[in-house]
BALOBA-1460 file (C-alpha; in Angstrom, 3 decimals):
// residues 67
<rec num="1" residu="x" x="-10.475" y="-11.040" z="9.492"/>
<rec num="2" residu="x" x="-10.414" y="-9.336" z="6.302"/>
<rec num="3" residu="x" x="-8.022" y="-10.495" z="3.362"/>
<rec num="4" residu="x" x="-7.218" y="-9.522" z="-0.222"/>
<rec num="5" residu="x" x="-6.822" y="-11.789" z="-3.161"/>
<rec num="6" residu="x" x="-2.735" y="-11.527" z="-4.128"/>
<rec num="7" residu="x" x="-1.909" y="-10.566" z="-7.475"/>
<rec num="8" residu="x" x="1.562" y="-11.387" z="-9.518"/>
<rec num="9" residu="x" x="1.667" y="-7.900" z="-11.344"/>
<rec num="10" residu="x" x="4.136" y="-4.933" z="-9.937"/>
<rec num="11" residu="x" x="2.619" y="-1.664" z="-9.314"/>
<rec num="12" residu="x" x="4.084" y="1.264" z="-11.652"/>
<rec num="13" residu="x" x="4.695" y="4.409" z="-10.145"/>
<rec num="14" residu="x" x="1.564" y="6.302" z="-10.089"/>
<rec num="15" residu="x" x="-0.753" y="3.750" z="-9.741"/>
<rec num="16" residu="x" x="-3.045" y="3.408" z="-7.390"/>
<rec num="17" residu="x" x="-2.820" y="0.048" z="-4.829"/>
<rec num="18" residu="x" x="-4.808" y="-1.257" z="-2.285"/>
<rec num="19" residu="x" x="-3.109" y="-3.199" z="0.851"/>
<rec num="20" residu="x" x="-4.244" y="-4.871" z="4.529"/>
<rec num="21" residu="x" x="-2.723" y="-3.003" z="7.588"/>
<rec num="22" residu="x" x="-4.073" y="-3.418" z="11.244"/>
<rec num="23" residu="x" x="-6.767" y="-5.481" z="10.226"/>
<rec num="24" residu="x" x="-7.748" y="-1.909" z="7.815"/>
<rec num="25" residu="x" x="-7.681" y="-1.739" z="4.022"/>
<rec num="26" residu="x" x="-5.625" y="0.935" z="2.800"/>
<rec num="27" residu="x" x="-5.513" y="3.026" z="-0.950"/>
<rec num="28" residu="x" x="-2.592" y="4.550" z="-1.902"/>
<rec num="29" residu="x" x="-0.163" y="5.771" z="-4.772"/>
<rec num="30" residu="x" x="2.375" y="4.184" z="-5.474"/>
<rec num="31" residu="x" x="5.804" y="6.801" z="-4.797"/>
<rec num="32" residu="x" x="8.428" y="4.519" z="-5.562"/>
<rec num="33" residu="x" x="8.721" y="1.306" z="-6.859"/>
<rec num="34" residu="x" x="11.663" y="-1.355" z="-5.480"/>
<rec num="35" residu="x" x="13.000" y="-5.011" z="-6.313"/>
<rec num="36" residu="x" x="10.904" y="-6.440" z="-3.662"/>
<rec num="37" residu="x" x="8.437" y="-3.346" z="-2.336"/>
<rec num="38" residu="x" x="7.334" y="-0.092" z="-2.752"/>
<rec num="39" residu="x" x="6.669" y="3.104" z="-1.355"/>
<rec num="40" residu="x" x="2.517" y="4.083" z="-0.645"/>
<rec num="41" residu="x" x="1.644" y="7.363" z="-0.513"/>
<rec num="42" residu="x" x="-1.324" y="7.125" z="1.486"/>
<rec num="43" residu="x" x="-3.868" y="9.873" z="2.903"/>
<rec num="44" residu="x" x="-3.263" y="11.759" z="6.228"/>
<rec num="45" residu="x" x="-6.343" y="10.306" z="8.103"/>
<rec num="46" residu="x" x="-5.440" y="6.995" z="6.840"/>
<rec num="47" residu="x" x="-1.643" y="7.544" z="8.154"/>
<rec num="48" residu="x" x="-3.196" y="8.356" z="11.781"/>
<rec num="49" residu="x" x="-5.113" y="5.859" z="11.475"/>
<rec num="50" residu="x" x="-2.263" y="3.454" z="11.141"/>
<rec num="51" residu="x" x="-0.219" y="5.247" z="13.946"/>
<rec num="52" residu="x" x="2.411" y="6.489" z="11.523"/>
<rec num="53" residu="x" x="4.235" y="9.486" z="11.397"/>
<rec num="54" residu="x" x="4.561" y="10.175" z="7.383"/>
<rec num="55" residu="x" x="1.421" y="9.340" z="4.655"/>
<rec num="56" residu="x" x="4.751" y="7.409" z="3.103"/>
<rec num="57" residu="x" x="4.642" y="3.535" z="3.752"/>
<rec num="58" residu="x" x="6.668" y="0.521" z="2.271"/>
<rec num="59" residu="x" x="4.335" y="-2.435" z="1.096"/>
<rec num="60" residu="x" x="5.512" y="-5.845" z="-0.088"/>
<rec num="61" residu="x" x="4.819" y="-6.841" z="-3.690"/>
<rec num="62" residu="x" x="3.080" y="-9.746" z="-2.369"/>
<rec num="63" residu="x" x="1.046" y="-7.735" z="-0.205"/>
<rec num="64" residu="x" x="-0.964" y="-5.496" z="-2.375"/>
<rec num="65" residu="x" x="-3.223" y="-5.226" z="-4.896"/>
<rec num="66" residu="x" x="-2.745" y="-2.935" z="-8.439"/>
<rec num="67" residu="x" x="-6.441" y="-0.755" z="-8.803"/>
């Protein structure tokens, strides 16, 4: 199983982040940025690859890391 090494730094919008999902590493921009999460903008193949409907997904701040 693949992991990443957690970070303490918050993602600013824009940025790029990289985050575990299905077992798959992901790369996205950051959309949004929330108190606890934000909001990936991630790449069509990657969102049908993750069986979602929208490239938009909401990530943990523990659960990423800032590129």
């Amino acid at each position: 199983m693949k992991t990443l090494t957690k970070q303490k730094r918050v993602a600013n919008l824009g940025e790029k982040v990289r985050f575990m999902r299905n077992d798959m590493i992901i790369v996205g921009e950051v959309t949004i940025v929330k108190d606890e999460s934000v909001i990936v903008n991630v790449s069509r193949s990657d969102a049908r690859r993750l069986n979602i409907d929208t490239p938009l997904t909401v990530v943990a701040h523990k659960n990423y890391q800032v590129l």
